[in-house]
VOGU-3710 file (C-alpha; in Angstrom, 3 decimals, decimal comma):
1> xxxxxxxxxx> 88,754/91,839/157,562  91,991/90,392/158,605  95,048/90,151/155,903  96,034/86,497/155,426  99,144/85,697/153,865  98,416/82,256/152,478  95,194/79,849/152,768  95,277/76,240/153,316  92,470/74,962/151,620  91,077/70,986/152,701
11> xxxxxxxxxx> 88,370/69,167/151,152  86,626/66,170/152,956  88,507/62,821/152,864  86,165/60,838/151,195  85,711/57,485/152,288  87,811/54,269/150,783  85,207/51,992/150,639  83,616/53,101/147,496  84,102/55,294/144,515  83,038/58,912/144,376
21> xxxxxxxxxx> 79,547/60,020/143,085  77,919/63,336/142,310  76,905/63,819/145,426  80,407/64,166/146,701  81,356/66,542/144,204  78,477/68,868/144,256  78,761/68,553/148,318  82,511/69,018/148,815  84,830/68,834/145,967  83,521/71,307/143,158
31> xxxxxxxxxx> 83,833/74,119/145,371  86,851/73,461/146,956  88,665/73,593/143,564  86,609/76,330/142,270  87,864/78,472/145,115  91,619/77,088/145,107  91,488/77,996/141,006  89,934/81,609/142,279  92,664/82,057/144,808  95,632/80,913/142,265
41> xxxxxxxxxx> 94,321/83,483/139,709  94,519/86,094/141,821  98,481/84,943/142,654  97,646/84,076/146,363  99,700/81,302/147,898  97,608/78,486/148,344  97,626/74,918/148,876  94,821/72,583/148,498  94,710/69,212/150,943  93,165/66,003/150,505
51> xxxxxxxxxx> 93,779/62,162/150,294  91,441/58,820/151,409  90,412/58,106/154,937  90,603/54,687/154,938  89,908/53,177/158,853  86,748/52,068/160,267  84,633/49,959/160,347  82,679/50,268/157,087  86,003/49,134/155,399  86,397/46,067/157,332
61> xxxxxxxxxx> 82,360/45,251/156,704  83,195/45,492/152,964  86,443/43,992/153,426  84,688/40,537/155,393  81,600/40,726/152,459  84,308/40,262/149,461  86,413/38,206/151,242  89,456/40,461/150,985  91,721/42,176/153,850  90,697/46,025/154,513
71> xxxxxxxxxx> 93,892/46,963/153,100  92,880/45,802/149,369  89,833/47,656/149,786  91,120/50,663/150,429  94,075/50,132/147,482  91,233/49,441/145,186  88,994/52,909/145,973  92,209/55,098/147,164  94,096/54,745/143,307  90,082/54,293/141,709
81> xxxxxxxxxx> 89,088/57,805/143,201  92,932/59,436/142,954  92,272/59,318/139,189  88,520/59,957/138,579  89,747/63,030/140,708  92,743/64,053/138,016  90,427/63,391/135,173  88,093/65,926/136,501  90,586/68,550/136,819  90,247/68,526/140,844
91> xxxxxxxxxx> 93,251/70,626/141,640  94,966/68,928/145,126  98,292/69,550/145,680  98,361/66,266/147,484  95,975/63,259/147,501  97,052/60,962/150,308  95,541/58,653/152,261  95,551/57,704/156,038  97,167/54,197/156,003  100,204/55,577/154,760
101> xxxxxxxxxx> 103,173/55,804/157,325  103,253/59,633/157,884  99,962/59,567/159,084  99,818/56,873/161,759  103,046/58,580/162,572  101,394/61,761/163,142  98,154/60,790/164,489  100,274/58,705/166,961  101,747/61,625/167,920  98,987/64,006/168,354
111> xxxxxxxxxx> 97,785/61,508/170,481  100,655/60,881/172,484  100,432/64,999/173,428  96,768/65,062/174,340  97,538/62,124/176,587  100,319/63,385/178,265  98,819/66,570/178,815  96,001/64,492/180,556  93,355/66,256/177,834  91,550/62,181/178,201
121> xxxxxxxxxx> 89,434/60,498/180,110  89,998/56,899/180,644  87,040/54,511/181,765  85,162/51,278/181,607  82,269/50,946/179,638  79,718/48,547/178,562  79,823/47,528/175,183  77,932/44,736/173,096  80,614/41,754/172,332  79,883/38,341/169,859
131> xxxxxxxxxx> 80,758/35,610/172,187  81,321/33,562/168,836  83,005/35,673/166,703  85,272/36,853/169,974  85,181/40,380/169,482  83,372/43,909/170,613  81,081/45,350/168,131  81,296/48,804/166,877  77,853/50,312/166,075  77,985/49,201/162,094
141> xxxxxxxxxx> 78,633/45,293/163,251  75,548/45,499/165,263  71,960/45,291/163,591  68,175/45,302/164,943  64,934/46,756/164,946  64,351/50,230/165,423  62,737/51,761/168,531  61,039/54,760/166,330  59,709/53,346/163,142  60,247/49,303/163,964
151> xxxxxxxxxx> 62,630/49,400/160,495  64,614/45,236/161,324  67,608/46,805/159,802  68,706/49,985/162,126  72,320/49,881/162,807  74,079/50,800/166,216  74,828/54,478/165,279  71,903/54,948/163,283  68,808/53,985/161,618  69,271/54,660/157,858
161> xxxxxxxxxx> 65,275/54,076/157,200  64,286/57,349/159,559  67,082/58,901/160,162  67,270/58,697/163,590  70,296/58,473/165,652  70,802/55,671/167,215  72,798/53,927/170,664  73,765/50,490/170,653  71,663/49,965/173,235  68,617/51,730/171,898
171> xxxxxxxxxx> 68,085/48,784/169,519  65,043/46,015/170,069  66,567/42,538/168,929  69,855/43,530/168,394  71,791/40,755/166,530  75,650/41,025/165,378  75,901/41,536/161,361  79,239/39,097/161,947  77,583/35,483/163,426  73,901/36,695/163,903
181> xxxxxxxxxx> 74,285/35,733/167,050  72,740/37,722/170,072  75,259/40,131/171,398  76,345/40,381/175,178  77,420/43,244/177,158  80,892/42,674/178,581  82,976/45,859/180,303  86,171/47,544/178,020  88,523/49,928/178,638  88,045/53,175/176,165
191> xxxxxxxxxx> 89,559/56,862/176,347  87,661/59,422/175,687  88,142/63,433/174,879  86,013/65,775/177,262  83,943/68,051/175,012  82,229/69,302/177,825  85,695/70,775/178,998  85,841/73,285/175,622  82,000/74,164/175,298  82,662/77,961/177,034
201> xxxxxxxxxx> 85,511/78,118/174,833  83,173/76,940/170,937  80,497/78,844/172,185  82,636/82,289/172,327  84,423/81,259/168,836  81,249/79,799/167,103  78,283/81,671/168,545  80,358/84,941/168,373  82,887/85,177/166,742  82,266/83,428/163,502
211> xxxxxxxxxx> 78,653/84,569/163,226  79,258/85,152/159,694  79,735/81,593/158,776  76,952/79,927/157,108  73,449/80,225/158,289  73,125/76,286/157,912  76,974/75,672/158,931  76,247/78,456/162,382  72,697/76,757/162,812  73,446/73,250/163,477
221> xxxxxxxxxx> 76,867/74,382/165,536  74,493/76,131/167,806  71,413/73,257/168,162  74,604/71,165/169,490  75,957/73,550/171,755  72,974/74,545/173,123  71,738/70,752/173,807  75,312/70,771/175,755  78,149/68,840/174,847  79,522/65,415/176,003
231> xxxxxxxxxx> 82,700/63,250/176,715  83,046/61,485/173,041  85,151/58,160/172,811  88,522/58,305/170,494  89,214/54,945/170,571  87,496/51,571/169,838  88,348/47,919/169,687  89,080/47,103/166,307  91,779/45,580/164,174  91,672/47,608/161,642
241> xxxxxxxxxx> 93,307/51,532/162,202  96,121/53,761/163,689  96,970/52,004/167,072  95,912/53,643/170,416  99,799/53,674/171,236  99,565/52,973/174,956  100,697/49,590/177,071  97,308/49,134/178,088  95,770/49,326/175,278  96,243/45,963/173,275
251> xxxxxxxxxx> 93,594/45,505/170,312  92,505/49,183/170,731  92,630/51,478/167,609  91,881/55,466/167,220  88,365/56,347/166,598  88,131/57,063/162,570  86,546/60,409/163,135  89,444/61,138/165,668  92,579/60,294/163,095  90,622/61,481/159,789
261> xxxxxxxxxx> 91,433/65,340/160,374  94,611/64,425/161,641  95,444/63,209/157,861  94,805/66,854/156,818  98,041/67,531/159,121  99,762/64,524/157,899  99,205/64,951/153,970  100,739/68,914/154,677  103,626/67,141/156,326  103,991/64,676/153,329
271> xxxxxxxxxx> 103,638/67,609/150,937  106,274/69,936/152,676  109,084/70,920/154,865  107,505/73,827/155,713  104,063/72,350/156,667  103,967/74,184/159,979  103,693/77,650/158,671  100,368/76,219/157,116  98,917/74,467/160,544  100,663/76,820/163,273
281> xxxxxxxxxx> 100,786/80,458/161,867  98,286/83,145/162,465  98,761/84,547/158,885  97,651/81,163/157,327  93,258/80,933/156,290  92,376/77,337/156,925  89,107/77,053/155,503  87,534/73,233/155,585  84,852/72,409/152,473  82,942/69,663/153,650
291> xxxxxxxxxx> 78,973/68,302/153,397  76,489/69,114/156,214  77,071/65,374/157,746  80,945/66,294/158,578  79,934/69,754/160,166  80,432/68,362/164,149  83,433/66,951/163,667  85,181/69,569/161,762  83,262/72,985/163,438  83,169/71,275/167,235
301> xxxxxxxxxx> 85,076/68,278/167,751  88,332/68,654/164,839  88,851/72,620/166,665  88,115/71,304/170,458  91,111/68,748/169,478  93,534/71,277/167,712  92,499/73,779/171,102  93,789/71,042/173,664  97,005/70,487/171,256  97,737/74,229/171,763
311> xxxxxxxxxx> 99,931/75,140/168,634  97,414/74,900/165,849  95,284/77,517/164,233  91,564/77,018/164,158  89,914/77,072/160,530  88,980/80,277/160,184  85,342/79,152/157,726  83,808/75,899/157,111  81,497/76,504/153,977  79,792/73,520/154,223
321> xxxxxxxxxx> 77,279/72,305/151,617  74,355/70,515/152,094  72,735/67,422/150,017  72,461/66,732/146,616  69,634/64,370/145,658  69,313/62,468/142,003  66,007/62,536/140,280  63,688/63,295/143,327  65,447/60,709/145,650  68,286/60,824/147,846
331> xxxxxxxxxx> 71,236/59,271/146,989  72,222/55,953/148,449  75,321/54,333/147,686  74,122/50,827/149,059  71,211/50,652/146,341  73,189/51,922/143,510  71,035/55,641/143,451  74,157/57,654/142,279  75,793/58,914/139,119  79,397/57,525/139,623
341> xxxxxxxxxx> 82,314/59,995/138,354  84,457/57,426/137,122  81,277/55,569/134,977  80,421/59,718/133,852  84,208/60,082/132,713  83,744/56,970/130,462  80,038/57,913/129,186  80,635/61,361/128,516  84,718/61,586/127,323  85,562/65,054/127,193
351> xxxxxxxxxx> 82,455/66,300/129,113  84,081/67,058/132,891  83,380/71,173/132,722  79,460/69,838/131,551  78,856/68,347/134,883  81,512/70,821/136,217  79,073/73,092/134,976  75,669/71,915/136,361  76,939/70,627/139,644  77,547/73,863/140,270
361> xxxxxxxxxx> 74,796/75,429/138,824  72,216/73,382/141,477  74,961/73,435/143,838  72,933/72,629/147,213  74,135/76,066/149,002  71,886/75,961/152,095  69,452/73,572/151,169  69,288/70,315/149,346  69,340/70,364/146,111  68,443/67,719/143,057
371> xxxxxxxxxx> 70,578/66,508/139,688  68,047/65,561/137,024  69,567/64,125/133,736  66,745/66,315/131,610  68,698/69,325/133,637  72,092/68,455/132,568  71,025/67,871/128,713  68,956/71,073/129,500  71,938/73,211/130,662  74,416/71,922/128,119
381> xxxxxxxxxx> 72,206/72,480/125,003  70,358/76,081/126,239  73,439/77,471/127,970  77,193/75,822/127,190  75,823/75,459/123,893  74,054/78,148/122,577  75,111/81,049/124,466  78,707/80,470/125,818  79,819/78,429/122,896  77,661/80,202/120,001
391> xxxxxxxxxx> 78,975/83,859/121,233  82,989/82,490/121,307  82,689/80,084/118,015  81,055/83,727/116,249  83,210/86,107/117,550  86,483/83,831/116,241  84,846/82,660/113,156  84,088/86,384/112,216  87,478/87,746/112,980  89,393/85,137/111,056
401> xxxxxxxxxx> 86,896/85,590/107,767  87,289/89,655/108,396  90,703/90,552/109,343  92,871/87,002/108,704  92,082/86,281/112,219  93,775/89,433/113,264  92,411/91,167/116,735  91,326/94,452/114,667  91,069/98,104/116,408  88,959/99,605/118,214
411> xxxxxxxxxx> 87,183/102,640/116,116  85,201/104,848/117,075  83,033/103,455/119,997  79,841/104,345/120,635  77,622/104,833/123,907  76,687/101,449/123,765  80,333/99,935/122,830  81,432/101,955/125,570  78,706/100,504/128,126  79,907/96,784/127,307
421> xxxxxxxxxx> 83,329/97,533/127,862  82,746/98,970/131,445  80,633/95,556/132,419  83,421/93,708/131,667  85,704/94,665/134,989  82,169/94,895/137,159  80,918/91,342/136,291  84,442/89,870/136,939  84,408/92,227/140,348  80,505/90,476/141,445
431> xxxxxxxxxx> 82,236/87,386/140,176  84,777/87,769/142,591  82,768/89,004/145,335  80,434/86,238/145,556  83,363/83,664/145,496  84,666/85,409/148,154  81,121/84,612/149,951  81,448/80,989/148,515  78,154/81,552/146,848  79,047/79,403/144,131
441> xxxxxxxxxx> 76,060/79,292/142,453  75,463/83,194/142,298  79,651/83,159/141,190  78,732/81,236/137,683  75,630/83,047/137,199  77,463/86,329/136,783  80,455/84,769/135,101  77,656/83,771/132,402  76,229/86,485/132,456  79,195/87,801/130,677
451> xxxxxxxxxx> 79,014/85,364/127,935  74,944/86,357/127,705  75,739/89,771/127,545  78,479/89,314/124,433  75,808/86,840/123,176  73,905/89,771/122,720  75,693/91,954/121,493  76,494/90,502/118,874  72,887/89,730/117,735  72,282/93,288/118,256
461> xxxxxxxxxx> 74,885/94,537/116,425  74,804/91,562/113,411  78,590/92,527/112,497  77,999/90,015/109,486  75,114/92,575/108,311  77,351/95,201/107,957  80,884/94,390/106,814  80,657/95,423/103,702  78,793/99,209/104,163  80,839/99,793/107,405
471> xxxxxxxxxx> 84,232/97,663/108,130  85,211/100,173/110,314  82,465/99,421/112,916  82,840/95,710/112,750  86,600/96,266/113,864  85,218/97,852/117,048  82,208/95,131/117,550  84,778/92,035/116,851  87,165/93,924/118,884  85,263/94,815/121,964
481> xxxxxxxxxx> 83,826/90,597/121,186  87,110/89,085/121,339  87,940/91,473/124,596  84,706/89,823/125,925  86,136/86,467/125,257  89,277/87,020/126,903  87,976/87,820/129,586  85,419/84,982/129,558  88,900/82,596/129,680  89,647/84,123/133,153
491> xxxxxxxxxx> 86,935/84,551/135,361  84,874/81,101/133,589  88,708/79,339/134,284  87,222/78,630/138,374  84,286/76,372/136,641  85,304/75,566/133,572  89,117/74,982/133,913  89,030/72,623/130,510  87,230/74,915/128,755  88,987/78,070/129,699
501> xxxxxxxxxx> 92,359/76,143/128,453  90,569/75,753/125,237  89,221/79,416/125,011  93,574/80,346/125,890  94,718/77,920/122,818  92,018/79,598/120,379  93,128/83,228/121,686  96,882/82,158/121,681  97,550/83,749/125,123  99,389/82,223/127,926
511> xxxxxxxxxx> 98,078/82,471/131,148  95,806/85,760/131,953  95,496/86,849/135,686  92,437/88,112/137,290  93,434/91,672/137,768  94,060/91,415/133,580  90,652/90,334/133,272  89,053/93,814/133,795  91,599/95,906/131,408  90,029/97,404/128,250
521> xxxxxxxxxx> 92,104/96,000/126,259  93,470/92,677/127,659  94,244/91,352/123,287  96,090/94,306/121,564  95,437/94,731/117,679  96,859/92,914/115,612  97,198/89,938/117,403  96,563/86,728/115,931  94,053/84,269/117,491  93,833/81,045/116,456
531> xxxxxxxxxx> 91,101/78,925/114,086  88,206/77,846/116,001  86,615/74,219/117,071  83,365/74,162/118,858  83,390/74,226/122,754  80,743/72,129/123,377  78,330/69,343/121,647  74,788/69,116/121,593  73,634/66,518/124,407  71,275/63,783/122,188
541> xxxxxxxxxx> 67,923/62,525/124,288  69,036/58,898/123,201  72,166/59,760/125,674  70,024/60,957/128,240  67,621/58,012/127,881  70,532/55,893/128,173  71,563/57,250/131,630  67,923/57,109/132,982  67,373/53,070/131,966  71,284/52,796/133,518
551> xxxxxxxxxx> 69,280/53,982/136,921  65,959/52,137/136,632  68,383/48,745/136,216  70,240/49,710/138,852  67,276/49,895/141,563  65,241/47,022/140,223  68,704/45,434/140,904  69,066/46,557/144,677  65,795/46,096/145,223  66,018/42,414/144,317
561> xxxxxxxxxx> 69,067/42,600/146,623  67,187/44,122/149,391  64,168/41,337/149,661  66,947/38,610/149,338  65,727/37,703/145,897  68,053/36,846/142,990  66,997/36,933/139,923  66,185/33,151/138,845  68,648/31,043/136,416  67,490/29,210/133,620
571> xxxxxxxxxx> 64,814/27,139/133,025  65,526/23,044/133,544  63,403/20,485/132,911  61,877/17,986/134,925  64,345/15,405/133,550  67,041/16,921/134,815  65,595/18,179/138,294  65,017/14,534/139,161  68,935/13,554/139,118  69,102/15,439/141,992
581> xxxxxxxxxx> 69,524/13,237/145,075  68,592/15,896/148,290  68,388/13,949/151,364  67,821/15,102/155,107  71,039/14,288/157,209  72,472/15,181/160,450  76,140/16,631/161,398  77,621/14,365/164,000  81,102/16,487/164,212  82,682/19,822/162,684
591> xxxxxxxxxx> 85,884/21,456/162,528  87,490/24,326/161,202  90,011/23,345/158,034  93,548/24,879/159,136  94,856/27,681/157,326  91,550/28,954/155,902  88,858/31,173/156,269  85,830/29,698/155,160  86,147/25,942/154,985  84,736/23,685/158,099
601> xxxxxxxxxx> 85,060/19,400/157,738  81,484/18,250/158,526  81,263/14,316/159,239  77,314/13,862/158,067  75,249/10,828/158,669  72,791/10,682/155,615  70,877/7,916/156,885  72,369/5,476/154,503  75,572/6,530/155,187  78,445/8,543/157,145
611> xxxxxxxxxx> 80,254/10,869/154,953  82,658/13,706/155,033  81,419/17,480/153,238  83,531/20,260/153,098  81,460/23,643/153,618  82,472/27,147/153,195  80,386/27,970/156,093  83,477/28,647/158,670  82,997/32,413/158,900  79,424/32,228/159,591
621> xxxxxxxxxx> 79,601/29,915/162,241  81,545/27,936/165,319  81,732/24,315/165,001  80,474/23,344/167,993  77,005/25,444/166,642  76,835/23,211/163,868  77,404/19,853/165,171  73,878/18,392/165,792  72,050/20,299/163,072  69,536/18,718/161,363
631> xxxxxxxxxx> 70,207/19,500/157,331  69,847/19,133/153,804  71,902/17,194/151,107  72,815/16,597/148,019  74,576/13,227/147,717  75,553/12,343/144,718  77,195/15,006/143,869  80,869/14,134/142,351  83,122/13,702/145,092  86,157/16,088/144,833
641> xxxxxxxxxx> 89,011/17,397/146,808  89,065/20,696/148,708  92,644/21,378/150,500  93,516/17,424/150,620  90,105/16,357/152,093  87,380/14,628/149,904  83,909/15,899/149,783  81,253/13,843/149,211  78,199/16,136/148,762  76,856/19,165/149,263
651> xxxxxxxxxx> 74,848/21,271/151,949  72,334/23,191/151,107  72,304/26,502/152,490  69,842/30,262/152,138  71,753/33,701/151,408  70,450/36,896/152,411  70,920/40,116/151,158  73,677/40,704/153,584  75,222/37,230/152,535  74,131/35,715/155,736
661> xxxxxxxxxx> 74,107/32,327/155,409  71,020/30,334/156,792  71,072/26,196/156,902  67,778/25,411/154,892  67,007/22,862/157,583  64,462/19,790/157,841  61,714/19,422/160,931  63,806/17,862/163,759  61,271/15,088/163,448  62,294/13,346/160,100
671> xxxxxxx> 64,355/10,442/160,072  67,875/10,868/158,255  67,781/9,756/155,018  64,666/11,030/153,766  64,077/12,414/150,354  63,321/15,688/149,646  61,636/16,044/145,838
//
């Protein structure tokens, strides 16, 4: 195996549109950090990459839904998750994110090479384009039905109902999420990076030379190399993202998945001088931790872009995980299906290295996996609880009542003393070997099995049985226990980084090093340790009932949200229905109000008479759309004044789930003026 000098660890940039979930952290971020802590206790120079990737078009859909620009979105979720991640002990040597400066700079850059080194192909395409909102879609603005299970809400790059993969111009009805207006095709101008041109080239590094990557990482490189690989577009026409930075290419922004590696570059280059040695030196390990949905773009496309650069290093493993699913369901983001990190840190204060702890422990390796709530109690109460923390809170307890809390001699040991003193070097040693496999799950399991195995002892030995007839063995038993311990704070520290800090302040040691963590005698006699407090809490089922009702809310609440149905207000009665004066009406004229979004001056005949209504309907539709429409009205509603124009009523209008608005429109064949009761 080749000698690396120092690794450059990156975990997935998770996406700024949201807040990170357990998903994420079982996926990607859990193991990144427990292998960064690994390498760090073994004194390896390391440095551990991350930060927000915050372009594309999801962030301009949430961005137009809360009526905010795409750079408050991304504030919001980049400083939301940059804490949740500190509070969990995530240890990133940089978070960053790819709005800042240093990254368009960079990205702008790499770009700049691959074009001048003619590594693009420019042509026209066909794309679908709103005539009213004036714009090309990307494959998230357009919507319609799907051509493989007839779901009415596929999207342009996929169908999230079966999974499918999806072409803009695979969908039946397609309608654009912006106006819900039928889309036309119209030619534009797009560059795009010939994959094709490195398959030889990933084929000999994947297929051979990295066959010891992953079976579910090497198996889906391989299905995509072997269905043959194909020019892929790495720009788009959006607003919102690092400019394409070429004369001819007004309105034109970098692909997202093209400039979100490129921030793994940038955030190095933010972090240090000496980024290069990181990115363009043989020595250097990049390894990428990612989930299965990110494994194209950083085993296939990311490499086939850092090949046609010429002066980076390829990652040498890309551990990817695969799903994590929550109570028997997948976890979906848009219907609230997710235990949120920075809603677990409030619940649970104090509890990171508990869901540290069972994240890993159903870590979903090379299959998907599933986080029940009865599981975590489970785990906490029959395993943190009563064999990690019962075995240290004993072993401390007993040595301060015995010896003044003294680390007493070792006398005398027996076969079976000596047998529990040679485990402790060969469970840190499988420890270590399966890290170095990043099998994660297998890793805890023997670290535990340490703290079983001193659990044991101790029950086998009942030191509190025999203090008075034989002290002398005791010493060797609370001894050998406290060695146990010690070593417990080293090889649990990848895992359970709070915890192991704890186990440190009760042993008053300063930092212990891997290599220590396999000497007989890492605590020498006669050194003090100090008092104990428990390491963990028992996990209550009222808790756990809690989170479970927290869930059931949630999807009752989506699912409301789905059908278009909000929940009704309170009752009125009849009384007070009948003041309301909704009349059928007709807009002769519209026009947007200057200087705003959402406001259009309608000019309304009512069929009694011709009034002016302000609507916040401009970003739904064009004027000349609305002018005509036959509509509903509420007329004696208070006049008041919306930016200097009075408003003398009130259109009624529908809402969908996607906050489409709909005019909730009379028959074209009833007179203006008629009442509606």
């Amino acid at each position: 195996m080749k000698h690396f000098k120092r690794h450059l660890i990156t975990s997935a940039l998770p996406y700024a549109n949201g807040p990170i979930h357990i998903g994420h952290l079982a996926g990607v971020y859990i193991p990144s950090d427990i292998y960064t802590r690994y390498l760090r206790l073994r004194n390896k120079e390391v440095i551990h990459i991350c930060g927000s990737d915050e372009h594309g078009v999801p962030i301009t859909i949430k961005a137009r839904q809360e009526g905010l620009t795409p750079q408050e979105i991304v504030d919001r979720y980049h400083a939301m998750n940059k804490e949740s991640f500190e509070k969990f002990g995530i240890t990133f040597d940089i978070y960053s994110r790819t709005s800042a400066k240093i990254h368009h700079e960079t990205s702008t850059e790499f770009f700049r090479k691959l074009h001048d080194k003619g590594e693009f192909i420019e042509k026209n395409i066909e794309q679908y384009y709103d005539e009213e909102a004036q714009q090309f879609l990307s494959d998230r603005y357009i919507t319609g039905t799907c051509p493989h299970c007839n779901s009415e809400s596929a999207y342009g790059d996929q169908c999230e109902s079966c999974g499918t993969s999806l072409n803009q111009t695979d969908l039946v009805n397609p309608r654009s999420s912006i106006t819900g207006s039928k889309p036309v095709m119209k030619k534009t101008k797009h560059w795009f990076l010939p994959l094709d041109k490195h398959e030889s080239f990933l084929k000999k590094w994947i297929l051979e030379e990295n066959k010891h990557w992953k079976g579910n990482v090497y198996g889906q490189c391989k299905s995509w190399l072997d269905l043959g690989l194909q020019p892929r577009a790495v720009s788009r026409d959006l607003s919102w993202g690092v400019p394409i930075p070429l004369d001819n290419a007004k309105g034109k922004v970098m692909y997202v998945w093209f400039d979100a590696p490129i921030g793994y570059i940038s955030a190095t280059k933010e972090l240090t001088p000496d980024w290069e040695k990181y990115w363009k030196s043989g020595d250097t390990r990049l390894i990428h931790f990612i989930g299965k949905d990110n494994i194209v773009f950083h085993c296939i496309i990311f490499p086939a872009m850092l090949k046609s650069e010429g002066t980076f290093i390829l990652p040498d493993n890309v551990p990817a995980n695969e799903f994590l699913n929550l109570e028997g369901n997948k976890i979906s983001t848009s219907r609230n299906w997710a235990v949120w990190l920075h809603e677990f840190l409030e619940d649970f204060p104090g509890k990171q290295d508990v869901l540290r702890y069972v994240l890993c422990a159903n870590m979903p390796e090379t299959k998907d996996n599933d986080f029940t709530w009865k599981d975590f109690q489970s785990r906490n109460n029959n395993e943190l609880v009563a064999i990690l923390g019962n075995f240290v809170n004993r072993t401390i307890v007993l040595t301060h009542k015995y010896f003044e809390g003294k680390v007493p001699a070792l006398e005398k040991p027996g076969e079976t003393d000596l047998e529990i003193i040679e485990q402790i070097p060969l469970i840190r040693n499988r420890t270590g070997e399966n890290l170095e496999q990043f099998r994660f799950r297998d890793a805890l399991r023997e670290a535990m099995s340490l703290a079983r195995l001193g659990n044991k002892y101790l029950a086998d030995t009942e030191p509190w049985k025999i203090f008075k007839s034989d002290p002398g063995r005791v010493k060797t038993i609370l001894n050998i226990s406290l060695q146990i311990t010690a070593a417990l704070s080293v090889i649990t520290d990848p895992f359970l980084p709070f915890t192991a800090s704890r186990l440190r302040k009760f042993l008053n040691t300063g930092e212990i090093g891997w290599e220590q963590a396999g000497e007989k005698e890492i605590l020498k006699p006669g050194h003090k340790v100090n008092p104990p407090e428990l390491l963990f809490e028992k996990i209550e089922d009222d808790q756990i009932a809690e989170q479970f009702s927290k869930l059931m809310k949630n999807k009752e609440s989506s699912e409301q949200k789905e059908s278009g149905a909000q929940p009704p207000k309170e009752n009125i009665n009849y009384e007070e229905f009948a003041k309301l004066d909704i009349r059928t009406a007709t807009v002769l004229k519209a026009e947007r109000i200057a200087k705003t979004k959402k406001l259009m001056k309608l000019s309304v005949t009512t069929g009694v008479d011709t009034r002016t209504v302000v609507a916040g309907i401009a970003e739904h539709f064009n004027p000349e759309n609305v002018e005509g429409k036959k509509v509903a009205i509420l007329i004696n509603l208070e006049p008041r004044k919306i930016r200097g124009v009075e408003s003398q009523g009130m259109i009624l209008m529908a809402e969908d789930s996607a906050g489409k608005l709909v005019f909730v429109s009379p028959v074209e064949t009833i007179s203006d003026g008629s009442v509606i009761k």
